[in-house]
C-alpha positions in Angstrom: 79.6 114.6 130.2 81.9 116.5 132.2 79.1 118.3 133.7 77.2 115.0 134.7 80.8 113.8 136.4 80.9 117.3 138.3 77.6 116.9 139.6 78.0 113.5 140.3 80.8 114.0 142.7 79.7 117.3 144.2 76.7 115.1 145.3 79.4 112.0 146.7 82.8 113.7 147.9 82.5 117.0 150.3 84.8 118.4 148.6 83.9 118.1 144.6 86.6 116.6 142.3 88.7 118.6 140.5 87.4 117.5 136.7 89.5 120.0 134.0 87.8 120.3 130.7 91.3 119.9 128.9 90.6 116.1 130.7 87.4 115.4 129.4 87.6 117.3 125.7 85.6 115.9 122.5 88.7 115.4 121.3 91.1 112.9 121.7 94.2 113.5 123.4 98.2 112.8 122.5 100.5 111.6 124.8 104.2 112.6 124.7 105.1 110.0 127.0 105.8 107.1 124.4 105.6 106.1 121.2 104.8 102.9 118.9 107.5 101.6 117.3 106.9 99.0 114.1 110.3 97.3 114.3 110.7 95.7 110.9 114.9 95.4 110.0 115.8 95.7 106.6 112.5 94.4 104.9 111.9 96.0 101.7 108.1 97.9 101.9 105.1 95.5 101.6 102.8 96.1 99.1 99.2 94.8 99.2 96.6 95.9 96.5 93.3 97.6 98.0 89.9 96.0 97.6 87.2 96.9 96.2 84.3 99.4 97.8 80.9 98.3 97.9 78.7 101.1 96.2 76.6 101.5 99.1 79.1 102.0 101.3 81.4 104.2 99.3 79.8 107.3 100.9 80.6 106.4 104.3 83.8 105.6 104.1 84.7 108.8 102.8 83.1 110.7 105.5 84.7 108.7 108.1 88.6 108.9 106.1 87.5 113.1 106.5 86.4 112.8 109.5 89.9 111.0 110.8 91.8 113.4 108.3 90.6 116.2 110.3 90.7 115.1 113.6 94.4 114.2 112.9 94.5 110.6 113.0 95.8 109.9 110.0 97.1 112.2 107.2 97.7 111.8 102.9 100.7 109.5 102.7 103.7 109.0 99.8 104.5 106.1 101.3 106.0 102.7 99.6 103.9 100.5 101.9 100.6 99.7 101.0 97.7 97.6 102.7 93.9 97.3 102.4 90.9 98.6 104.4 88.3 96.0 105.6 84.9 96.6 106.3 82.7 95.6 109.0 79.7 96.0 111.3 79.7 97.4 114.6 76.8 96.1 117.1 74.9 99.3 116.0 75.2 98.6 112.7 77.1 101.8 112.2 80.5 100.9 109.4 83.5 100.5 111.0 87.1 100.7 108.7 89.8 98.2 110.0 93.1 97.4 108.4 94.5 94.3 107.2 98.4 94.3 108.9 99.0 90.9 108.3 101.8 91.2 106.2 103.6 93.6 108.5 102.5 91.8 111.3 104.7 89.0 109.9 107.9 91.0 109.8 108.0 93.1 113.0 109.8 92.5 115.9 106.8 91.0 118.7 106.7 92.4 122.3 106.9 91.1 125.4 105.4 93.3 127.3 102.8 91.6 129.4 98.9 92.4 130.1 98.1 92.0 133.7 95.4 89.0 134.7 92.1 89.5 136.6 93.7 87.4 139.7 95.9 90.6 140.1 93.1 92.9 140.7 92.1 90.3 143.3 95.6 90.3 145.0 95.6 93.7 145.3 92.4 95.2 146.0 92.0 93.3 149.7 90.8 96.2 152.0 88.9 98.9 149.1 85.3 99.7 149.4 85.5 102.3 147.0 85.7 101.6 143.1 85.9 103.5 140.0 86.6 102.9 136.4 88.3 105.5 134.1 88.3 105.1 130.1 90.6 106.6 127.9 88.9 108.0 125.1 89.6 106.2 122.0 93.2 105.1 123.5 94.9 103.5 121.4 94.6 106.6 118.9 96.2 109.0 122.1 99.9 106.8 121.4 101.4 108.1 118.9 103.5 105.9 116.1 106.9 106.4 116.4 107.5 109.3 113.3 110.1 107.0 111.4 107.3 104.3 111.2 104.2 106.3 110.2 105.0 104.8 106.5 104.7 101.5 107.7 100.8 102.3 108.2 100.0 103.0 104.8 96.7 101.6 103.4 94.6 102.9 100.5 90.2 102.7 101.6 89.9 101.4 98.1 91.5 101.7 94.4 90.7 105.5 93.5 90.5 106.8 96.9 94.0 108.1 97.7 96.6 106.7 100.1 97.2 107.9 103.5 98.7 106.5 106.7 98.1 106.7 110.3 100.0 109.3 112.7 98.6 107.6 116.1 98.4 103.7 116.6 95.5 101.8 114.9 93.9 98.5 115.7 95.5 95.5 114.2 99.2 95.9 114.7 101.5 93.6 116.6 102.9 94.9 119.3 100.1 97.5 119.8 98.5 96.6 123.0 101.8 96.2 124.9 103.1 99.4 123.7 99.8 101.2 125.3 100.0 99.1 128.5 103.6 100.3 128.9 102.7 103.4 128.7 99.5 103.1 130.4 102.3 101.6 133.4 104.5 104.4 132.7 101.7 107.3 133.2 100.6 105.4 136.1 104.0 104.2 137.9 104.0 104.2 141.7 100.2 104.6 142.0 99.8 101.6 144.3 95.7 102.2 144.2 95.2 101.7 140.6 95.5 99.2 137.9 95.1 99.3 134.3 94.5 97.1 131.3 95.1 98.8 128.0 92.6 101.9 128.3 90.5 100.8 131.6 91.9 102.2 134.5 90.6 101.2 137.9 90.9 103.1 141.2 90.4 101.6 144.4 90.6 102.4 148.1 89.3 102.0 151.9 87.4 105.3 152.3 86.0 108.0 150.5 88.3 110.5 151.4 91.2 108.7 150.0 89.6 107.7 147.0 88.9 111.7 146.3 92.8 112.0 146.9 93.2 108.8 144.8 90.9 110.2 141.9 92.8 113.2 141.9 96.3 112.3 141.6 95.2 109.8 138.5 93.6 112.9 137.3 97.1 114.9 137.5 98.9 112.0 135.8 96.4 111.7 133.1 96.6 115.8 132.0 100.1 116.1 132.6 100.6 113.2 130.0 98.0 114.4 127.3 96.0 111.7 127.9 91.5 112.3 127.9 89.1 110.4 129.1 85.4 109.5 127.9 83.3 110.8 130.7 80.5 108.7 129.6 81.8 105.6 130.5 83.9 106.3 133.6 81.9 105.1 136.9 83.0 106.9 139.7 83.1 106.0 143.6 81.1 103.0 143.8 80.8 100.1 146.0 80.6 97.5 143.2 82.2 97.2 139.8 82.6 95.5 136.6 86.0 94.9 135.6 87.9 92.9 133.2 84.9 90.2 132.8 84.9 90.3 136.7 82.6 91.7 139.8 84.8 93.3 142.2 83.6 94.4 145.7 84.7 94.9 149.4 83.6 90.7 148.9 86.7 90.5 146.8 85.8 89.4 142.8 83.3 87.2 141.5 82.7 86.2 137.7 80.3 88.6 136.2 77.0 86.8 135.5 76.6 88.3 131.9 79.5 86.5 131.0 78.7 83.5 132.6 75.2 83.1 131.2 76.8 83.9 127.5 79.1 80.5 128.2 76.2 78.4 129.8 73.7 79.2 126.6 76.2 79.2 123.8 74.8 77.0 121.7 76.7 73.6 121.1 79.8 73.8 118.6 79.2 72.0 115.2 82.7 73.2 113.4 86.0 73.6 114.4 85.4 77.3 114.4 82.5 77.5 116.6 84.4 75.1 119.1 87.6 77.6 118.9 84.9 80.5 119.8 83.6 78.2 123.1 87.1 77.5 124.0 88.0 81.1 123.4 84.9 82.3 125.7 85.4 79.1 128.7 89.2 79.5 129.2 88.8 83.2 130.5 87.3 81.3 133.7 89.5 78.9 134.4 
């Protein structure tokens, strides 16, 4: 993919972007910037018992607990914490592994760090003509957890299949996705041009020659901290994007219409669950 982006901007900028392979590698990258800390006092270790593995999925789950051995995600614990593995669909159908934190969840310290609102991108983007969109490859795995606190991860895939914990942050912990966006702020600090929520980074400005400078710098920031993107999914210089639910343009932003025709056909609530999930999907648009 980092091919594709090469060719890509040899064919928009006059003078190519500078794309480093280290930026764009298969693997994910590790930021030394920050860490995730799991703040839980003195609370004796948590303890939950694993559930059982389907059969059919028994396989699977043990390739993708090698698969995240090896790529370093997670490594063979001796903790006293223990939690259990969940298992769900993706949209493709493919198995994904997520982890019930609950009972952590309940004793550690919650952040405050705040996420930044679509009607900041608005504020702020008065003037740009240029747009692209950066993602982090598999982000939330590129923040480490704090070393202290690796324990704290603990979860067994099933009874029988070994205990292990996580090295870099998972999904499901409290705290998780202000940790990244501080960090996300941190890497990006005095970058007036971009913003970022969680692992989407946009980059804005009024010509094509400062966006190449613009792309370049967030480039520098992004290597120097350890951080890699997914070139597959980054956009670059273009006059209209898709951002945070949101159309942006040199227009200013507009609601995007995939979102708005997923409101305007849900079908109407019978329980108080469905009704949550219309409320959920209405109030981004207020």
């Amino acid at each position: 993919m980092q091919g594709v982006l090469a060719l890509c901007s040899a064919e928009i900028f006059i003078h190519p972007l500078p794309l480093p392979q280290k930026l764009f590698h298969v693997k994910r990258g590790c930021t030394k910037a920050a860490f995730h800390s799991i703040q839980t006092g003195n609370s004796a270790p948590v303890r939950v018992p694993p559930r059982k593995v389907p059969v059919h999925l028994r396989l699977e789950v043990e390739r993708q607990i090698k698969k995240m051995l090896k790529n370093g995600i997670i490594r063979r614990s001796t903790s006293p914490w223990l939690f259990p593995a969940v298992f769900t669909a993706k949209k493709t159908g493919e198995l994904r592994i997520c982890f019930d934190y609950r009972e952590p969840n309940k004793l550690s310290k919650r952040a405050a760090y705040p996420l930044p609102l679509p009607d900041e991108v608005q504020d702020r983007i008065g003037g740009a003509t240029v747009f692209s969109t950066l993602d982090l490859n598999n982000g939330f795995w590129q923040l480490p957890i704090h070393p202290a606190d690796c324990e704290k991860t603990a979860f067994s895939p099933g009874p029988g299949m070994g205990l292990y914990e996580f090295v870099c942050m998972p999904f499901g912990l409290t705290g998780g996705p202000s940790s990244f966006q501080r960090m996300m702020d941190h890497v990006l600090d005095g970058l007036p041009f971009t913003m970022v929520y969680l692992d989407d980074i946009l980059v804005f400005s009024r010509d094509m020659a400062a966006h190449h400078r613009h792309l370049t710098e967030v480039f520098r920031r992004l290597l120097y901290n350890g951080l890699t993107m997914r070139g597959s999914k980054c956009r670059i210089a273009v006059s209209q994007i898709h951002y945070l639910g949101h159309v942006f343009s040199a227009c200013g932003m507009a609601p995007d219409q995939c979102k708005v025709e997923a409101i305007t056909l849900f079908e109407r609530p019978t329980n108080a669950k469905q009704l949550r999930q219309f409320l959920g999907l209405a109030s981004y648009y207020r």
